[in-house]
N, C-alpha and C positions, 0 to 999 in steps of 0.2 A: 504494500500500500504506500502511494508517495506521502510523504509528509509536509507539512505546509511550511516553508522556509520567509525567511525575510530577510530585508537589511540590520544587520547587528548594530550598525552605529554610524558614526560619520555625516554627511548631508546628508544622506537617503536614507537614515535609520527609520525603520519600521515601515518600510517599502515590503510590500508580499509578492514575493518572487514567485512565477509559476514554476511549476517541475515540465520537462519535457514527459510527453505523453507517452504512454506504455511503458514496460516494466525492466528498457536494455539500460536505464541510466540511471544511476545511483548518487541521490545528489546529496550533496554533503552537509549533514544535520547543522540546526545553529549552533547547541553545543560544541560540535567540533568548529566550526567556521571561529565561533568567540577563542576559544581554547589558543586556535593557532594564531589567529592576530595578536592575542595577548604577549604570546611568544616571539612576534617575527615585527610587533609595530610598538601600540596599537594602530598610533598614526604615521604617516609620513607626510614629508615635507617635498613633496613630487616626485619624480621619479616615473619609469616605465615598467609596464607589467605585461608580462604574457599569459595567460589561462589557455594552457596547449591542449587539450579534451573539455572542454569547457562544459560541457554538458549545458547547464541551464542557466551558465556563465556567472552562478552564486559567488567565488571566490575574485573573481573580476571586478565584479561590481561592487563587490564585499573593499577592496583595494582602493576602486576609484572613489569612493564613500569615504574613506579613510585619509584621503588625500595626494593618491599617488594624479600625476596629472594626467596621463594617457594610457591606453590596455590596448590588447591585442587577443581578440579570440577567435578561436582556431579548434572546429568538429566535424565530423567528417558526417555525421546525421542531419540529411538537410531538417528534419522536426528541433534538432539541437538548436543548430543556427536560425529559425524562426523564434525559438520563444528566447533566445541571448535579446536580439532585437527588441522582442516583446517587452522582457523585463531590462534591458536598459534605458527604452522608451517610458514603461513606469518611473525607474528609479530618477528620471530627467538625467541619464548621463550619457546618452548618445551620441551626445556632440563630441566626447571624451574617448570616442573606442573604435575600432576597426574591425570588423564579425567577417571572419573569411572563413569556406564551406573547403577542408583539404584534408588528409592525411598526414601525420604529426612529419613526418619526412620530406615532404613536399613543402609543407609550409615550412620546415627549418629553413630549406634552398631557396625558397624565393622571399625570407627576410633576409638572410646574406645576402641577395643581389641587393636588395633597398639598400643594402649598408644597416640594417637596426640593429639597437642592444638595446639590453634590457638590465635593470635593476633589481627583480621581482619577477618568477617565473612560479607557474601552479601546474605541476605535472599530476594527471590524477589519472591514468588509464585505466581502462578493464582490470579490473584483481585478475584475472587469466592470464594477464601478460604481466614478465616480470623482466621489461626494459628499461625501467627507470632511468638505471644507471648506464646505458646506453643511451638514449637520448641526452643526458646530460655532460657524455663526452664529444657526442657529436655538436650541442650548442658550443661547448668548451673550442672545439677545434673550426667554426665556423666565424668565429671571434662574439657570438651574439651575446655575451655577458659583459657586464660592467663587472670593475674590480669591486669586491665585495658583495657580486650579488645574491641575493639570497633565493634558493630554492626550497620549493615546500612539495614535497612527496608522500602523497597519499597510495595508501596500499594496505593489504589482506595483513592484517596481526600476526597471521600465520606465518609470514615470511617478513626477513628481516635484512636491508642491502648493508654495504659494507660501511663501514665507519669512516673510513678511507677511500674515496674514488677521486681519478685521477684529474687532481687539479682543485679539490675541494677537500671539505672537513665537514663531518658533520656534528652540527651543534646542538640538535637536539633530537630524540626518539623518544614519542610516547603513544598511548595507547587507549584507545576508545573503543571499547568493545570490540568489534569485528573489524574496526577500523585503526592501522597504525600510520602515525605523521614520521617521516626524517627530514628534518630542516637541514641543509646545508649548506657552506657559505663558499663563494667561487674566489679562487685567488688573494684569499688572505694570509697564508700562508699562519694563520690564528690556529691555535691549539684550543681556543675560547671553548671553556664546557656549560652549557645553559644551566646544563642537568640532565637526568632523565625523569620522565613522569609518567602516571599513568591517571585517569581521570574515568571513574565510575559511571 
């Protein structure tokens, strides 16, 4: 059953987010959405963000709410890419975003050619798939990260990437039911440890 999401805070707090329709996209509870901003903001002071599975573009809009100045979302369901629109159009942050219909690989290649980077990247794939950390060498080697940017990796509890991936650290794993975060920070060469947590 979907559950009803919102804005957590920022300009568009308590904006109600739709869910994409039918049962392929798993969008990301407010509990969790609060939990990881608390960890990775709350706020920012601009900046660029990319939401690469955007599903219902919750963590995007969750961003531009927060303060970052511009997003980037990126699903390959064209029903995804209807309701990002849908609920950016609610949230009033349209004018703030770019909704492109691709495959997370495809879209990495054609923001290298734009020349973008980013500050603030939300990689949330299928739990089926455990590319994370492949995707996040290939932004590494594309040059699409700002120094220090911070990734937010959503995935299956069950599985757990490595501490260490090449050209990052990561600063924080925790764990929300069937749901675990690993934050990691690109080119800081920081040993910075958050902590670990886990939230009921």
């Amino acid at each position: 059953m979907n559950q009803a999401v919102r804005v957590v805070s920022g300009t568009a707090k308590g904006r109600p987010l739709k869910s994409v329709p039918g049962t392929g996209t798993r969008p990301t509870t407010d509990k969790v959405k609060e939990a990881i901003f608390s960890m990775i903001g709350p706020y920012f002071d601009g900046g660029a963000a990319l939401d690469l599975f955007a599903g219902s573009g919750g963590l995007g809009i969750e961003a531009l709410s927060r303060g970052m100045d511009s997003a980037v979302f990126i699903d390959m369901e064209p029903k995804a890419i209807d309701t990002v629109r849908e609920n950016l159009k609610a949230a009033r942050l349209e004018n703030k975003a770019e909704v492109y219909r691709n495959d997370a690989n495809k879209a990495l290649a054609a923001l290298e050619k734009r020349g973008r980077s980013f500050d603030l990247v939300f990689l949330d794939p299928p739990y089926r798939h455990k590319f994370g950390d492949e995707l996040m060498a290939i932004m590494a080697g594309k040059g699409l990260l700002r120094q220090n940017a911070v990734i937010v990796l959503e995935h299956e509890s069950g599985y757990e990437y490595p501490e260490h991936i090449s050209g990052y650290s990561r600063l924080r794993y925790a764990l929300y039911g069937e749901t675990a975060v690993s934050i990691y920070c690109y080119g800081s060469g920081s040993e910075t440890d958050m902590g670990e947590g886990a939230l009921e």
